[in-house]
C-alpha positions in Angstrom: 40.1 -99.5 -31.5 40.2 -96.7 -29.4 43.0 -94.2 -28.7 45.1 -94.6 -25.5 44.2 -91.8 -22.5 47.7 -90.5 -23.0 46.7 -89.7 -26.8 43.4 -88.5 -26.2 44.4 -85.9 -23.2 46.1 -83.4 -25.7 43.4 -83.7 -28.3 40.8 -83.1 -26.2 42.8 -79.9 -24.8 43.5 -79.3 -28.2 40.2 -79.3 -29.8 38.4 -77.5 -26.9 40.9 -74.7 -27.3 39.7 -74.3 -31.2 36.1 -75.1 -30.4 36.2 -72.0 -28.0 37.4 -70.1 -30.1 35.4 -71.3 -33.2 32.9 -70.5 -31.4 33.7 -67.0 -29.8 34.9 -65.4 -32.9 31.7 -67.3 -34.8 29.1 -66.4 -32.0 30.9 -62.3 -31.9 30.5 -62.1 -35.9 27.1 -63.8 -36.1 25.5 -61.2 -33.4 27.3 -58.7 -35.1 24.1 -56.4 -35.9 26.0 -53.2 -35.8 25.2 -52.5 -39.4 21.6 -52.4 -38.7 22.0 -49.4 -35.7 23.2 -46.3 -34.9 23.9 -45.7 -31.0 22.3 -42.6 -30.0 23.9 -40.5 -27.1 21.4 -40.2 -23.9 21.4 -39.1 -20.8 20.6 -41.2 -17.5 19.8 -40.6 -13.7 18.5 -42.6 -10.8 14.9 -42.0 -9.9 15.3 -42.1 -6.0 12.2 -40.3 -4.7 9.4 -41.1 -7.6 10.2 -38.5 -10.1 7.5 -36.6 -12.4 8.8 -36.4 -16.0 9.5 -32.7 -15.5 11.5 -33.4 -12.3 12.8 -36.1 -14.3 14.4 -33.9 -17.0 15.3 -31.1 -14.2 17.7 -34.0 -12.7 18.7 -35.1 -15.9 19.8 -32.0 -17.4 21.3 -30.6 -13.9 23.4 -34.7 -13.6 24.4 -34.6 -17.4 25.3 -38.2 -17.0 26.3 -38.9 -20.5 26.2 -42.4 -22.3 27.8 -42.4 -25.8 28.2 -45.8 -26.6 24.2 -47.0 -26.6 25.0 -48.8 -23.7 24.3 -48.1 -19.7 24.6 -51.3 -17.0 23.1 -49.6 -13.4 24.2 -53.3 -12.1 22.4 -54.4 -9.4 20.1 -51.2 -8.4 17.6 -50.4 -5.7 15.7 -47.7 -7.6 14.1 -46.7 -11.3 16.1 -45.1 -13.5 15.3 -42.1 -15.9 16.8 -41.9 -19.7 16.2 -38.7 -22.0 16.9 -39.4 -26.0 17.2 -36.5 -28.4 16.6 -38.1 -32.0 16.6 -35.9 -35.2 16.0 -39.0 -38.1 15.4 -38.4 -41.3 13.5 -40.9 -42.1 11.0 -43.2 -40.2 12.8 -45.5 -37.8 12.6 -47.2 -34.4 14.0 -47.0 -31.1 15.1 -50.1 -29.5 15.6 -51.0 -25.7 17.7 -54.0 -26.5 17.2 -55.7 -23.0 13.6 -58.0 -22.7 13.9 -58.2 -18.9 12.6 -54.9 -18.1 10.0 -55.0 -15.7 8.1 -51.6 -16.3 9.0 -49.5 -19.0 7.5 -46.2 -19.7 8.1 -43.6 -22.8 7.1 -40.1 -22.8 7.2 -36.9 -25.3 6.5 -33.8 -25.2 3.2 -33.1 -26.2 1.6 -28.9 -26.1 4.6 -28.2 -23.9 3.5 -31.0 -21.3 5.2 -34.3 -21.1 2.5 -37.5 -21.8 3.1 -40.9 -21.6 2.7 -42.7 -25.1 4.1 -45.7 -24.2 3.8 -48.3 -21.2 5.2 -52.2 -21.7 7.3 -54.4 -19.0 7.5 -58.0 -17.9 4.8 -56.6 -15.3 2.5 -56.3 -18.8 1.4 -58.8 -20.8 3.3 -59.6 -24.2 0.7 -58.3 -26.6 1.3 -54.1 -25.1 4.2 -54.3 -27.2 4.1 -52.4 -30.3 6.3 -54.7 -32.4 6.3 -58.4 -32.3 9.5 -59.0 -31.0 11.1 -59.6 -27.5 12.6 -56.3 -27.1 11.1 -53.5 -26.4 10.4 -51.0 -29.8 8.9 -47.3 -30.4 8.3 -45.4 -34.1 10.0 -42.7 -35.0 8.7 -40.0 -37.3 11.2 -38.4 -39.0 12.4 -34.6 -37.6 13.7 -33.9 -34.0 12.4 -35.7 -31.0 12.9 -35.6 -27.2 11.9 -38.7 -25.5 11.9 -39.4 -21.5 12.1 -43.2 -21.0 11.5 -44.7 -17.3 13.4 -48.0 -16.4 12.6 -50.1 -13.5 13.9 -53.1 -12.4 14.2 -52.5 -8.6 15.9 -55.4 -6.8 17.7 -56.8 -10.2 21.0 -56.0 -12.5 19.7 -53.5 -15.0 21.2 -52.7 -18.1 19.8 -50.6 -21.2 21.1 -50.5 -24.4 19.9 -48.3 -26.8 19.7 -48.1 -30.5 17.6 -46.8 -33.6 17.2 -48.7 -36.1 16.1 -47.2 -39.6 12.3 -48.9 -40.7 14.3 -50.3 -44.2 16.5 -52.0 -41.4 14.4 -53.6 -39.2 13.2 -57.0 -41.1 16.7 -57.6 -42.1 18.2 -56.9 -38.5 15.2 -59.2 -36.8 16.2 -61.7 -39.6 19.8 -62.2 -39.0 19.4 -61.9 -35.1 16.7 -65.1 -35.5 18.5 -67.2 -37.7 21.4 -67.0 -34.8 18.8 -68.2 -32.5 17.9 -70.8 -35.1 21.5 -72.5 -35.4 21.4 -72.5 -31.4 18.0 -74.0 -30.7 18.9 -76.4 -34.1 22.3 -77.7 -32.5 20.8 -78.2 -29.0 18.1 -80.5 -30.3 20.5 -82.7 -32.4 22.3 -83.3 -28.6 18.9 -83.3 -27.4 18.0 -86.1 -29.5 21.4 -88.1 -29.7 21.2 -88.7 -25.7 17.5 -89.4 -25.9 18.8 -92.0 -28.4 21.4 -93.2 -25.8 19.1 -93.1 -23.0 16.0 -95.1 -24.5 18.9 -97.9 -26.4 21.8 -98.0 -23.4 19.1 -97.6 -20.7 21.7 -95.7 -19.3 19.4 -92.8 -17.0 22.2 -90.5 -17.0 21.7 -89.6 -20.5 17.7 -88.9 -19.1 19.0 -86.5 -17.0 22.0 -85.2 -19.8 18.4 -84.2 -21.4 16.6 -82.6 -19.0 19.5 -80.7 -17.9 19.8 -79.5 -21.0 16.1 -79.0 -21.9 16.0 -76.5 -18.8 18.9 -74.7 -19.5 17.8 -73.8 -22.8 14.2 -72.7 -21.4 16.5 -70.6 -19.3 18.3 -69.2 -22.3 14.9 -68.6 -24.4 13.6 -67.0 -21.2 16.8 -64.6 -21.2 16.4 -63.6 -25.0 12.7 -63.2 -24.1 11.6 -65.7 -26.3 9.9 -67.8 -23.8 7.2 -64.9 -22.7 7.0 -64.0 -26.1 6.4 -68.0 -27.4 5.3 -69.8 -24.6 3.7 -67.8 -21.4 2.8 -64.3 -23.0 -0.7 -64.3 -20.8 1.6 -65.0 -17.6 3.3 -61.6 -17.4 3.5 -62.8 -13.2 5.6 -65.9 -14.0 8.3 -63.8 -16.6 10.4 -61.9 -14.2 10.1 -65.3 -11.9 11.1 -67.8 -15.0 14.6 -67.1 -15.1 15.5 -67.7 -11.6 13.3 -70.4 -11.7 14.5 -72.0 -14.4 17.7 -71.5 -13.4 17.2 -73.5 -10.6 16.0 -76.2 -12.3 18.8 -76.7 -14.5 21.4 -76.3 -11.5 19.4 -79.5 -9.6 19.7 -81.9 -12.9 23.4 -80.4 -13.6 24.4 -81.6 -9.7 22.7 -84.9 -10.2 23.8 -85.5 -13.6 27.3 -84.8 -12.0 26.8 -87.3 -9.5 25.9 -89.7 -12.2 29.2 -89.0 -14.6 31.9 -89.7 -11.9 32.1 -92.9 -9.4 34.2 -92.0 -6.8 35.4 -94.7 -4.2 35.0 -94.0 -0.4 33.8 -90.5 -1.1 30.3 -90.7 -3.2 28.3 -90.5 -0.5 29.7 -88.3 1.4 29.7 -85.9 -1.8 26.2 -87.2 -2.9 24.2 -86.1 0.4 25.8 -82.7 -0.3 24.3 -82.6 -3.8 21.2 -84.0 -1.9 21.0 -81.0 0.2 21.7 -78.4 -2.5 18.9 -79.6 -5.1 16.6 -79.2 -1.7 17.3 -75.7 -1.4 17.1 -75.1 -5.2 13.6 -76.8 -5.2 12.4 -74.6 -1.9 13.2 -71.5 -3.2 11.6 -72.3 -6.4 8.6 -72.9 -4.8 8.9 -69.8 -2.3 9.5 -67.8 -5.8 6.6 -69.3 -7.7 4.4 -68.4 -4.4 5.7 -64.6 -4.5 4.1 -61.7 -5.6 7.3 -60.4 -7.0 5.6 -56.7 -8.2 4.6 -55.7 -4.6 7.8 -57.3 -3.5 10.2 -54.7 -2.0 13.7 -54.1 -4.1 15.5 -55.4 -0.7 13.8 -58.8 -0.7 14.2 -59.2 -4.3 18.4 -58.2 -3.9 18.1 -60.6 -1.3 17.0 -63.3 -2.9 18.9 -63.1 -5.6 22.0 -62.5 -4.0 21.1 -66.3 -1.7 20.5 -67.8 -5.4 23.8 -66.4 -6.4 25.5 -68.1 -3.1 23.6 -71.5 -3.5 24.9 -71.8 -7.7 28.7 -70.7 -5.9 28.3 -73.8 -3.8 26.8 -76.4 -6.7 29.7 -74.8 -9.0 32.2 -75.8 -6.0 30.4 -79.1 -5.4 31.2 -79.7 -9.2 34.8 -78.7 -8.7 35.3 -81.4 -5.7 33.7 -84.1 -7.9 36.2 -83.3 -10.6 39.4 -83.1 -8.6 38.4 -86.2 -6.5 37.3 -88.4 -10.3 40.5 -87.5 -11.5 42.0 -89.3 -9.4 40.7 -92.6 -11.0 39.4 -91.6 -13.7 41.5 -88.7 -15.6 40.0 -88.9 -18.7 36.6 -88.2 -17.7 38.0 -85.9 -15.2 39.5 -83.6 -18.1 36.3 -83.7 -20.3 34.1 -82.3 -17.6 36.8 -80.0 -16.4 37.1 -78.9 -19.9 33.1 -78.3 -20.3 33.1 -76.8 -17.3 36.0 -74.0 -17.8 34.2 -73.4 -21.1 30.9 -72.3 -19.5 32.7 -71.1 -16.7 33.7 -68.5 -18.8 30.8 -67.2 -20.0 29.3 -67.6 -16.9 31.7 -64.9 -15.2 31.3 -63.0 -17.7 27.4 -62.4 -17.1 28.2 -62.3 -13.3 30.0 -59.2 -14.6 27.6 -57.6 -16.6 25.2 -57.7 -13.0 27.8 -54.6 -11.8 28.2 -51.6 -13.4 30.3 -52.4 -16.3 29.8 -51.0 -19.9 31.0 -51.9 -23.4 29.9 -53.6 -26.2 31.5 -57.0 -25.3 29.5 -56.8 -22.0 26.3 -56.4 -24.0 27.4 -59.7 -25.9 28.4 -61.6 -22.6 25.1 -60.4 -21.2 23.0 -61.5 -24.3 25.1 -64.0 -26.3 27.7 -65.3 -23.4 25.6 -67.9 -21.5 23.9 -69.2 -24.9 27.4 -69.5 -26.5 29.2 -71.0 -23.4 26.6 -73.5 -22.9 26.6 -74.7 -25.6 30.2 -75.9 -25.9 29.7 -77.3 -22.2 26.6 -79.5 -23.9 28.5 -80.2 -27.1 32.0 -81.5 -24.8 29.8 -83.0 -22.0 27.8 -85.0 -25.0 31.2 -86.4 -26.1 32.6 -87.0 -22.3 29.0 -89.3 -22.4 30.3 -91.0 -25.1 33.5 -91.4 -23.6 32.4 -92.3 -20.4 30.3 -95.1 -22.2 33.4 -96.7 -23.4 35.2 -96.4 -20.3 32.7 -98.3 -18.2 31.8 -100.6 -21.1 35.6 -101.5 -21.0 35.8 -101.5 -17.0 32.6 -103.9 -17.1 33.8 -106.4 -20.0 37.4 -106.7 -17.9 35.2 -107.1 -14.6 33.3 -109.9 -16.6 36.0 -111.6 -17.9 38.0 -111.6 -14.8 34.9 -113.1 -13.2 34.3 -115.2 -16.1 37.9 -116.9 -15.2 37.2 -117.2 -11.4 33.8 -119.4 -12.5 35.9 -120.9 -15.2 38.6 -121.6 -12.7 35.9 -123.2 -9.7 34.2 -125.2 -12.3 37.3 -127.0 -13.2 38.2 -127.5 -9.6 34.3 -128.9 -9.1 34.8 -131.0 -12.1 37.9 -132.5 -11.5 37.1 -133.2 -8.0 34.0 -135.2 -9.3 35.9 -136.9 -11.9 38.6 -138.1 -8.5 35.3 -139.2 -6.9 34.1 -140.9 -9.4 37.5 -142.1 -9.7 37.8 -143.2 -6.4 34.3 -144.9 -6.2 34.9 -146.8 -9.5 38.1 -148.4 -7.7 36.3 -149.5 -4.6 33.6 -150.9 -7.1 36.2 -152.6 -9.4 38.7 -153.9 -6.6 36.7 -153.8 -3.6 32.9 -155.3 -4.9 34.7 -156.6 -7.9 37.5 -158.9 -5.9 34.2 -159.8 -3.6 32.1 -161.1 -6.4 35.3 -162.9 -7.8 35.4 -164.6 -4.8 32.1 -165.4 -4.6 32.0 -167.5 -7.6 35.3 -169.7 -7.1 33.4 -170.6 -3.7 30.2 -171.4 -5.3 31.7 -173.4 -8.1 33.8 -175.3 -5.1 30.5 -175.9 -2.8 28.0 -176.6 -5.7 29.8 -179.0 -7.2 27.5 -182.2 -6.8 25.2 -179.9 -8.4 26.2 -179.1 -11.9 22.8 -177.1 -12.6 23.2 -174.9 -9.9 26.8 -174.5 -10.5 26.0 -173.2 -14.1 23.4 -171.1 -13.2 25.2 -169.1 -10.1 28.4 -168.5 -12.6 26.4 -167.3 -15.3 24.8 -164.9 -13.3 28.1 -164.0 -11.4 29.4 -163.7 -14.3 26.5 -160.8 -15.6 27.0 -159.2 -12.4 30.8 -158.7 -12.6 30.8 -157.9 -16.8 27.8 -154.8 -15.8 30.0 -154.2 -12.3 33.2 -153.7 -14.5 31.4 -151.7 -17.3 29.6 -149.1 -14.6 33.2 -148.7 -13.1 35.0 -147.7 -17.1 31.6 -145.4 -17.4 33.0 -144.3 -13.7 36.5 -143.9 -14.6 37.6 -142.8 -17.6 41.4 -143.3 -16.8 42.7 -142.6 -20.5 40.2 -140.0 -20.7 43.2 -136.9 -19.1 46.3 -139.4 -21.1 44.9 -140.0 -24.4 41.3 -137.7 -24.8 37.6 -137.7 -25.8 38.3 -139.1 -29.0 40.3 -142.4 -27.9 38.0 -142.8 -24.7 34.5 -142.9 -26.7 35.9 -145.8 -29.2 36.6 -148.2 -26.3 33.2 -147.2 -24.8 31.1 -147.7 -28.0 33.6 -150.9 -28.5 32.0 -152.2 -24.9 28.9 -151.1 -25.6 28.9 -153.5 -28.7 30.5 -156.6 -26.8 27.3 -158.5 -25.8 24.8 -155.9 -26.3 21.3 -156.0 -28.5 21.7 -152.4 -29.6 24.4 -151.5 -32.2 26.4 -148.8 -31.8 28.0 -146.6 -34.2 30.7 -144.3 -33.9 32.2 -141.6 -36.3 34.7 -138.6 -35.0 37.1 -136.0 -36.9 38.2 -134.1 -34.6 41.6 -133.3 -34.4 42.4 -131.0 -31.4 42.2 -131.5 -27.4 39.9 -129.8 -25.5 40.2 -128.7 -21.9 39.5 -131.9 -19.8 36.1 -129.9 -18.4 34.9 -129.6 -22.0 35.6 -133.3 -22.5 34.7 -134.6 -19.5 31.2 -132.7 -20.0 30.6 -133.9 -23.8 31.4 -137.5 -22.1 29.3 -137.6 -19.7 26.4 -136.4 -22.0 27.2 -139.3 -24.0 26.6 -141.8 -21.1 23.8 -139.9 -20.2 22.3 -140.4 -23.2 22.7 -143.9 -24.0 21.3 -144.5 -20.7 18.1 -142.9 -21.6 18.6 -144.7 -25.0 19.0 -148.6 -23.4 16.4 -147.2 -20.3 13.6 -146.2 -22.4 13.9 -145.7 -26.2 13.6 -149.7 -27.4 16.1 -148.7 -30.1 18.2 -150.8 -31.8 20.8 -148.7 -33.6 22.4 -145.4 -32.2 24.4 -143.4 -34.2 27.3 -141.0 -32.2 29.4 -138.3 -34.7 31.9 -136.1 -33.6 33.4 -133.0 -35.9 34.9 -129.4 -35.6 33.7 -126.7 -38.1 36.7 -124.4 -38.4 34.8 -121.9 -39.8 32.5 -121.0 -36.9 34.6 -122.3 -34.2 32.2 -124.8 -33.1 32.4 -128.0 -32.0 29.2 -130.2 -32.6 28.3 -133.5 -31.1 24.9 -135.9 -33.1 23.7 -139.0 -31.1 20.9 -140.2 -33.1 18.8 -143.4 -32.6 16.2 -145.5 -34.1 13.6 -146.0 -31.2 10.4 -144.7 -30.1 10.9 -141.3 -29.1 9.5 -139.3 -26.7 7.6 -136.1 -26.1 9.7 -133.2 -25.0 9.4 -131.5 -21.5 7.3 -134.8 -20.2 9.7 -137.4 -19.7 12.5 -135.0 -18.8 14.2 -136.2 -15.4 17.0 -135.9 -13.7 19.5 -137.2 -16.4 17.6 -134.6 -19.0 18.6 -131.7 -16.5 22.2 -132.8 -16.1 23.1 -132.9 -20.1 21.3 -129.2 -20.5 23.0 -127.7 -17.5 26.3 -129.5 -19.0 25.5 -127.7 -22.1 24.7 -124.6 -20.7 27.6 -124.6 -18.7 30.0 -125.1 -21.6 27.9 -121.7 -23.2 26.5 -124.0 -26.3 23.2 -124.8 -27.6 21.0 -128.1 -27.7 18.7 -129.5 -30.3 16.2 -132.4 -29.8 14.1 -133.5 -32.8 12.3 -136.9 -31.5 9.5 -138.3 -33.5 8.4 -142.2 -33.4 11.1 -142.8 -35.7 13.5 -141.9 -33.5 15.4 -139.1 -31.5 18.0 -136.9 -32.6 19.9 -134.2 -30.3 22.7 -132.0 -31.8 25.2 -130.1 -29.2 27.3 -127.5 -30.5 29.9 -125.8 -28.1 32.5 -122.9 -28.7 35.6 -124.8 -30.0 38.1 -124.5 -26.9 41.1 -125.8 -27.7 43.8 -126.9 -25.1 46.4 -124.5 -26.5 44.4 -121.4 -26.7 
């Protein structure tokens, strides 16, 4: 059974609160690598007019532009930016620029008095001019005292650039620990992945298809971000790296609106709402395109800022699209409002926080919002929206079976005003048969007998077929008109009709019932008329000479279950089936049971079982 709304609100509040911070303090601890690294002090200046490394360090020195945590954010910047690094290691170690997304990066030393570059990498660069197999960017150092000029560009974009050296005995334990992070991450979203490609392909439900492939691009996103997807999957493409995030991006923004549109149904407003979404997922698919069509390295920094900067406005307006969709579903549907409200504060979150980390904001948690935030905060959206699925699953599930009952009672309700306006018919028409023709025929023969008098053949013969005439007139009109059939049920009704049938006829009739309850009269005015409908066929065709009619209730399975079995010469099924073969199966169909039919040239034998509906239920 499940829990009332009012119980699940403050559990869902409840958990979400300890899932976020389950998560924060788990996701903080896990990337935690601070035991692998020491943060160096360096210096850092803007490269405004094109600097030469010896200008560089001129500026540099003359700035003084100290960093002592290991971590500089420039924010959004329209020029390169110059970094020197004094190391004095002891011991062979490595210095780490902890940021993939760095479009052209370039490492000189001091060589003969004369600064030389040893070292040029970038997302402009394919993955392989990397010196260590890894997403960051990494360069050995020997052990003494070093001076190292590093040039940064990522004109147009946020930069940050944290710095670190890691000692060699360090390093496979460091990448180790930082992987297996990205291992429980990648391992969690493809158990979701799977569970709502499970949903989808069983419920048929295409909202869980687009659950997935929102979540399939938002992760590509995320691997792009850690540079794991140049690394993996595109490292020949160095054009398409600095373009797959935004890209990407996009992507997941256009199923995330439609997958919105798909979780809440709101009344009167949908549309309205829906061509907005329509509109948005236009503009995110054009400027995909326009991306994927740009040379983005002889791109100017201002077209690059600019574009960014629209992307940032067009996300602004998808996040507020979201917002409405959640304040007008609450409305009618709360529950469902809170668990997407909920996922959406959670990745809201993180999601602020990396807008920070774009400005010129420094600290260690930044780095982790920067690196870690989205990845965490997405995936407690995926993990809450996967329940809100769920939820919304059962919500609709229940909404439809209440919408299917209530129309179940409407048809329930016009097919007992049908049937008992066809049982007043035949009411009616069995009276004008039985008083009307009856009284006629009556008549008929007292005149005959009167008029043929002198003729005592004739008289007989006239009588006795008067008298046919009336007995079948009188038995058409009980078939007709049940009249005890409301007063004293099926039951009662059935042994004067087999007790009629006997009186006269050549075929014997036997009849056996247990029953012990009353039915609704549209239950037994159908099992009634598929008992007249039968022995019709039976006297019209079979040439039997013994029918057998049971009646009994199963308690057990609930079912009601009616035999009518005869000796004749049976027929073949789906040949001989007219009009009166329609009526019983649509009979049976109506009262939701089942019909068996075994005929052979012994005989035929049909079995109807029904749900037992009884009167007082």
């Amino acid at each position: 059974m499940l829990l009332k709304s009012n119980t699940k609100i403050p559990l869902l509040i409840t958990g979400s609160i300890l899932l976020f911070f389950f998560m924060l303090l788990g996701s903080f601890q896990l990337t935690n690598f601070s035991r692998y690294f020491s943060k160096p002090i360096f210096l850092v200046a803007p490269d405004s007019t094109g600097y030469t490394a010896e200008k560089a360090q001129q500026v540099l020195l003359e700035r003084n532009e100290k960093i002592a945590d290991g971590f500089f954010n420039a924010g959004f910047t329209k020029q390169a930016w110059w970094v020197m690094l004094k190391t004095s290691v002891t011991e062979k170690s490595w210095i780490q620029i902890a940021n993939p997304h760095i479009n052209d990066i370039r490492i000189y030393e001091q060589q003969w008095g004369k600064w030389e570059e040893v070292y040029k990498s970038g997302d402009y660069y394919p993955y392989e001019q990397r010196l260590l197999d890894d997403p960051d960017y990494w360069y050995p150092v020997e052990p003494s005292s070093h001076t190292y000029l590093i040039r940064v560009d990522k004109k147009g974009e946020s930069l940050n650039i944290p710095l670190r050296l890691v000692k060699e005995t360090a390093l496979a334990p460091y990448l180790s620990d930082r992987s297996f992070f990205h291992g429980i991450f990648l391992g969690w979203i493809i158990l979701l992945l799977l569970l709502n490609l499970f949903l989808w392909a069983s419920l048929k439900d295409k909202i869980h298809l687009f659950y997935s492939l929102y979540v399939t691009f938002a992760v590509l996103w995320i691997i792009s971000q850690w540079g794991i997807g140049f690394r993996n999957l595109w490292p020949d493409l160095p054009s398409f790296t600095s373009k797959s995030r935004p890209v990407l991006s996009n992507i997941s923004y256009l199923f995330l609106l439609e997958l919105t549109a798909r979780f809440f149904t709101i009344p009167n407003t949908q549309r309205h709402y829906t061509k907005t979404i329509r509109v948005l997922q236009i503009l995110l698919l054009i400027s995909s395109v326009g991306l994927l069509l740009t040379d983005i390295p002889t791109s100017g920094p201002l077209l690059r800022y600019g574009y960014l900067t629209t992307m940032n406005i067009i996300w602004m307006i998808a996040l507020f699209i979201i917002i409405l969709f959640i304040w007008q579903g609450y409305k009618t549907q709360k529950l469902l409002s809170l668990f997407f409200l909920v996922a959406f504060c959670f990745f809201s979150v993180y999601i602020l926080l990396l807008l920070l980390s774009q400005y010129n904001i420094g600290g260690d948690w930044m780095f982790y919002a920067n690196m870690y935030g989205s990845p965490v905060g997405f995936l407690g959206e995926s993990t809450i929206l996967s329940f809100g699925l769920t939820q919304r699953y059962n919500f609709y599930k229940s909404e439809k079976e209440q919408a299917m009952q209530a129309l179940e009672k409407e048809k329930r309700a016009a097919a007992d005003k049908i049937i008992q306006t066809q049982e007043e018919e035949r009411n009616r028409l069995a009276r004008e048969l039985h008083d009307g023709l009856g009284g006629l025929l009556g008549g008929i023969r007292m005149g005959a007998h009167h008029r043929l008098k002198p003729y005592p053949a004739e008289q007989e013969w006239i009588a006795e077929q008067l008298d046919l005439a009336v007995t079948d007139l009188r038995n058409i009109a009980h078939d007709l008109m049940p009249v005890q059939l409301q007063e004293q049920g099926l039951d009662r009704v059935l042994e004067k009709a087999v007790a009629r049938w006997n009186m006269g006829e050549a075929l014997k009739v036997n009849y056996s019932s247990s029953i012990q309850y009353r039915y609704p009269l549209r239950t037994e005015a159908a099992l009634y008329r598929i008992v007249l409908e039968l022995m019709h066929n039976i006297k019209k065709h079979a040439a039997a000479t013994e029918v057998n009619i049971e009646i009994w209730e199963e308690e057990k399975t609930q079912r009601l279950t009616l035999l009518v079995d005869d000796n004749g010469k049976g027929f073949e099924p789906g040949k001989e089936e007219g009009i009166g073969w329609k009526s019983i199966r649509q009979r049976v169909q109506y009262m939701e049971g089942k019909i068996n039919i075994d005929t052979s040239y012994r005989g035929t034998t049909v079995i109807i079982e029904i749900f037992m509906e009884k009167e007082n239920a």
